[in-house]
C-alpha positions as CSV (number, residue, x, y, z in Angstrom):
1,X,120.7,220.1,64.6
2,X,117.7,218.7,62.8
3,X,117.3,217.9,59.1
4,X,114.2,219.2,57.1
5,X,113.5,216.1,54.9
6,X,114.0,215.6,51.5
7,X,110.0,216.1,50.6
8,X,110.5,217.2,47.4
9,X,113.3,215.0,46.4
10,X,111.4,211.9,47.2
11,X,108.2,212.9,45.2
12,X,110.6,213.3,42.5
13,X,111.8,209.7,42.6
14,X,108.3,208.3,43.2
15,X,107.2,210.2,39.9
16,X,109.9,208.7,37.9
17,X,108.8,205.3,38.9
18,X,105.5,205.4,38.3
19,X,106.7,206.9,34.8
20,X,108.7,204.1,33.6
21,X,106.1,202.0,34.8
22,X,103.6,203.4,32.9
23,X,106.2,203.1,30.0
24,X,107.3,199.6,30.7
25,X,103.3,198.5,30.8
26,X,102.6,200.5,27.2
27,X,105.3,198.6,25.5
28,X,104.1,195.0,26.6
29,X,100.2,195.9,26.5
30,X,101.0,197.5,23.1
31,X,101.2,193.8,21.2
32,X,98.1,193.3,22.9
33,X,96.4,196.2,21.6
34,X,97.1,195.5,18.5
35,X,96.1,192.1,17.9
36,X,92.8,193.0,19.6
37,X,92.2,195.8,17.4
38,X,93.2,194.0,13.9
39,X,90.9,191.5,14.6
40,X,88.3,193.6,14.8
41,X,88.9,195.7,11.8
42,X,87.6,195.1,7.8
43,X,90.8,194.4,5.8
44,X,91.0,197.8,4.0
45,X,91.6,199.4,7.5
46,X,94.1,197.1,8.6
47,X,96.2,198.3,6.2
48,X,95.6,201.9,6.3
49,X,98.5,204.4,6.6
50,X,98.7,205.9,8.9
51,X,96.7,203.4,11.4
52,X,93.3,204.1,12.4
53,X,93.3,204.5,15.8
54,X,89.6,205.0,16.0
55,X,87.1,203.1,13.9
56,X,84.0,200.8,14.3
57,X,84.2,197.4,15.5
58,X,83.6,194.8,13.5
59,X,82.9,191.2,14.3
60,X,83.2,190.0,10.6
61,X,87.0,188.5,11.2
62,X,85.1,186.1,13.8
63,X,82.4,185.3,11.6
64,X,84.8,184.3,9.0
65,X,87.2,182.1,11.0
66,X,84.2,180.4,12.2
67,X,83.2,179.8,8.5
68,X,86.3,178.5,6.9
69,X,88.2,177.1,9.7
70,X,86.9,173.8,11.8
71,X,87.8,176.2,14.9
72,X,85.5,174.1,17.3
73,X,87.6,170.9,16.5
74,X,91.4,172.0,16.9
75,X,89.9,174.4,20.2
76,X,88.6,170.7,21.2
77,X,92.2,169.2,20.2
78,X,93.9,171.7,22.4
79,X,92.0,171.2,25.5
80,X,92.3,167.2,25.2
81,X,96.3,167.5,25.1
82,X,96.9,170.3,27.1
83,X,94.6,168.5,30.0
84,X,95.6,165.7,29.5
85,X,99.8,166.2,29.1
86,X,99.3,168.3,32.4
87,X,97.6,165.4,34.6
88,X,100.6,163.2,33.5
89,X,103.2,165.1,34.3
90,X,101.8,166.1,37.7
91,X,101.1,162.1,38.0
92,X,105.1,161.4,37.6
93,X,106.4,164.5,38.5
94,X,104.8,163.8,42.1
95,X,106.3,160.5,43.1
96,X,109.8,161.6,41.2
97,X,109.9,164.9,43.4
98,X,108.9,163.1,46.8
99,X,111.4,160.5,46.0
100,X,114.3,163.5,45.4
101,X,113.3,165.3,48.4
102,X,112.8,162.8,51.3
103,X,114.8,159.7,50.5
104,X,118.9,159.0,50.1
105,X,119.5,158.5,46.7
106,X,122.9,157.7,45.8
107,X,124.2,160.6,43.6
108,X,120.6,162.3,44.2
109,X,121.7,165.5,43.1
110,X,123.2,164.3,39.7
111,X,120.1,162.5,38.8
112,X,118.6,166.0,39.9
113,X,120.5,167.8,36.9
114,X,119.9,165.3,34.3
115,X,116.2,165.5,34.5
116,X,116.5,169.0,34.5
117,X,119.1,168.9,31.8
118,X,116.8,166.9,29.3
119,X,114.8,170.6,28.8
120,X,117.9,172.0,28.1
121,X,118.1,170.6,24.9
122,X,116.3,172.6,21.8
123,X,113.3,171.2,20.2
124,X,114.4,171.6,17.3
125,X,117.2,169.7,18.0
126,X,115.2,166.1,18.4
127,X,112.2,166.9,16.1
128,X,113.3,164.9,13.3
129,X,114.1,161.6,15.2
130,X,110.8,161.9,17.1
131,X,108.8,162.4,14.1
132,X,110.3,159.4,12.8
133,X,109.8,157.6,15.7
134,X,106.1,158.2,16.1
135,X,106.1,157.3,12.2
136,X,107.3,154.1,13.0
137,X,105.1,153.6,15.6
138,X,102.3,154.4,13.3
139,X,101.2,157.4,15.8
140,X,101.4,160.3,13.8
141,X,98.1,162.1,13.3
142,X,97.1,160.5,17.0
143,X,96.6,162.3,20.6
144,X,99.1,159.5,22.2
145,X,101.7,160.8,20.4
146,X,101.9,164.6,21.0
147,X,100.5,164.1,24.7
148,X,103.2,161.8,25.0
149,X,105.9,164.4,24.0
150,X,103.9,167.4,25.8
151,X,104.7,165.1,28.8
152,X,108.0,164.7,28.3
153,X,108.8,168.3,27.6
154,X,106.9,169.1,30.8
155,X,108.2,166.5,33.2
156,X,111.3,168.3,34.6
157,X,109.6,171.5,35.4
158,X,106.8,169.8,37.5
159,X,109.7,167.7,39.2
160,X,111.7,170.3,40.2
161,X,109.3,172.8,40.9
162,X,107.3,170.0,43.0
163,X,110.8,168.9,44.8
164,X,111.2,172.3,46.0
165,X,107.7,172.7,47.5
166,X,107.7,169.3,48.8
167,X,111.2,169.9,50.7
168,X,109.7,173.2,52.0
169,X,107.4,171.2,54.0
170,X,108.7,169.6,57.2
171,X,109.1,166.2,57.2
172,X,108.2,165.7,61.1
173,X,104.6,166.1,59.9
174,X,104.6,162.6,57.9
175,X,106.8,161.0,60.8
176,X,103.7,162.5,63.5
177,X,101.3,160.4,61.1
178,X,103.4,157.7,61.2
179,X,103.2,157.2,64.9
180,X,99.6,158.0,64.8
181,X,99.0,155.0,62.4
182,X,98.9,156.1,59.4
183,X,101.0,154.6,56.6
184,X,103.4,156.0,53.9
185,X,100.4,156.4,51.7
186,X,98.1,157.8,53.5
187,X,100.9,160.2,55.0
188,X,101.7,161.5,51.5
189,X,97.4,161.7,50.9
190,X,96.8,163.1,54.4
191,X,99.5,165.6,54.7
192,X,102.1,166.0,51.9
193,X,99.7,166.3,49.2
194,X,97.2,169.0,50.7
195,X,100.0,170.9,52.0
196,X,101.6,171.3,48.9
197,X,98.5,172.2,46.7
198,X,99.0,175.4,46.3
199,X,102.1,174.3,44.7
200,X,100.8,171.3,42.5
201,X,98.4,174.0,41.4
202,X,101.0,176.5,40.0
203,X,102.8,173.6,38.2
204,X,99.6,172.8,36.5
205,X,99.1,176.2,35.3
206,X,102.4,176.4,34.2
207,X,102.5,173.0,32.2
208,X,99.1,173.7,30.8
209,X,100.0,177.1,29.3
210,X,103.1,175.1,27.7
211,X,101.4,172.7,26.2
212,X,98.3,175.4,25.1
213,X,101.4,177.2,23.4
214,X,103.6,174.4,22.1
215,X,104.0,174.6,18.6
216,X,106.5,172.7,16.6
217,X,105.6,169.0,17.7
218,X,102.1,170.0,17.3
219,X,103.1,170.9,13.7
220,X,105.0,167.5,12.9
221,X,103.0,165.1,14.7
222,X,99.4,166.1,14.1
223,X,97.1,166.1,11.3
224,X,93.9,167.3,10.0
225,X,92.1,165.4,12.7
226,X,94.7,166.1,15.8
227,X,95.2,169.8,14.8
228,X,95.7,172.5,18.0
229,X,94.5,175.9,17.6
230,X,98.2,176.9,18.0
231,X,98.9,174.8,14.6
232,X,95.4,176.2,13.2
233,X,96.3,179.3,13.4
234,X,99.6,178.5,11.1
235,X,96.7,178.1,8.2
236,X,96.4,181.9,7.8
237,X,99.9,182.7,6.2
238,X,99.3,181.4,2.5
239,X,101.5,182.0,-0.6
240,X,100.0,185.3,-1.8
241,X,98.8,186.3,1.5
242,X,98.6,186.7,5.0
243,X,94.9,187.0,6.4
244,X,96.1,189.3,9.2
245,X,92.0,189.9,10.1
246,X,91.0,186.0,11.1
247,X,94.8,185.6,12.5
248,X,94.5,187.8,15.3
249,X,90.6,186.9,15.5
250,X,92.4,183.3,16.4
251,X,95.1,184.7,18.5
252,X,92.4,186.4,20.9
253,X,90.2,183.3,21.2
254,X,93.4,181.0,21.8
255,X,94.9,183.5,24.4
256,X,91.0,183.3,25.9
257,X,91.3,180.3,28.0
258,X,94.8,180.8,28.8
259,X,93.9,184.4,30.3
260,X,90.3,182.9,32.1
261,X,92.5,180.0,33.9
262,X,94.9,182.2,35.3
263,X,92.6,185.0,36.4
264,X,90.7,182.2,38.3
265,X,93.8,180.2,39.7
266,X,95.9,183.6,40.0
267,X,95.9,183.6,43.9
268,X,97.3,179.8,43.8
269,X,99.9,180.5,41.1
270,X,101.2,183.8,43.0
271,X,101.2,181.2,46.6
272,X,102.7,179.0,44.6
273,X,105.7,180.3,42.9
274,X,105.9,182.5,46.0
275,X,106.1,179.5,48.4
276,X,109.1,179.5,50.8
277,X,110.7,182.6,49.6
278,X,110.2,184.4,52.9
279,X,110.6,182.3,55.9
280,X,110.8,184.1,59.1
């Protein structure tokens, strides 16, 4: 005896998914919205009640920050960390990761843990004794000193993440360039590294947004001169008010970048963090 089937019951469920999908995508685009929208409304309306849903764009908030902010300067600041916090990890993380996945390290796995363990502790936690030390050093208010930390908090990521790409990759490959005359070097040039770009990418991405983002050491260890556009931002919230308007205005040009480098690397970030999931 043959079974109709259940046509009606499976539309049913497909229609309840793409429901709370819709749902689940209004309440994270939501935030979005509404930063957009402030920043493009006059002060009186940002404050209207109830919201205005529908009014006339304005670029004034823009005009404004541009005005009374050095907005150029800390955008500038950003870039210079953020760029160059990311090349340094990937430079260490690299040789750290190759070392964890292709040689016998006595207790391997325990030195494994304690990198990652060092970004288990809260920033909070050592903000104080590395603001002393950089003022010690004399290095507050200098790029050294918040790339240095940048570096630091993004070290274990890109060595783990890296170790698990590079130990996805067989290790017969470097052995064939071995016997074909190549040395350890130019094994790791010729073959490790290009296969594993796709993940050296995605660790980028990730340790550049990060850094873009980082905000508390930027805070403590920067000045007028060395000031991010995530610390910039800060400016806005004074004693009597908050100037919601240029606020957001900066929020949308600092999430700019972030969203333009993603969109353009997004098909190495998905093979990256993808990589080895599915074998077979």
């Amino acid at each position: 005896m043959m079974h109709r089937p259940k046509s009606g019951n499976k539309l049913l469920v497909d229609v309840l998914c793409y429901l709370i999908l819709i749902i689940v995508c209004v309440i994270f685009l939501l935030p979005i919205y509404w930063v957009v929208t402030t920043s493009l409304k006059l002060p009186i309306e940002i404050f209207e009640l109830p919201p205005k849903w529908i009014f006339v764009p304005t670029l004034e908030n823009y005009i404004q920050l541009l005005k009374t902010v050095d907005f150029i300067s800390c955008y500038v600041n950003s870039i210079i960390v953020a760029s160059s916090s990311t090349i340094l990890s990937l430079a260490l993380g690299f040789p750290t990761a190759y070392a964890l996945a292709r040689f016998r390290i006595k207790r391997k796995e325990d030195i494994a843990f304690w990198i990652l363990s060092t970004r288990f502790t809260p920033a909070v936690a050592i903000a104080i004794p590395i603001f002393i030390l950089f003022q010690h050093l004399r290095l507050l208010n200098t790029y050294p000193a918040l790339i240095l930390v940048h570096t630091l908090m993004n070290l274990p990521l890109a060595v783990w993440m890296l170790r698990g790409f590079i130990e996805s990759i067989p290790p017969e490959l470097e052995q064939a360039a071995l016997v074909d005359g190549c040395s350890e070097s130019q094994a790791i040039l010729r073959i490790t590294i290009p296969l594993s770009l796709t993940g050296i990418i995605a660790t980028g991405v990730l340790c550049f947004i990060f850094s873009w983002n980082e905000f508390l050491f930027a805070l403590l260890l920067t000045g007028v001169e060395t000031r991010t556009a995530a610390v910039m931002m800060y400016c806005f919230i004074g004693f009597s008010e908050i100037r919601w308007g240029q606020m957001c205005s900066a929020a949308v040009l600092v999430s700019i970048p972030v969203i333009i480098f993603g969109i353009l690397v997004r098909k190495y970030l998905i093979a990256g963090l993808t990589f080895g999931t599915i074998k077979g």
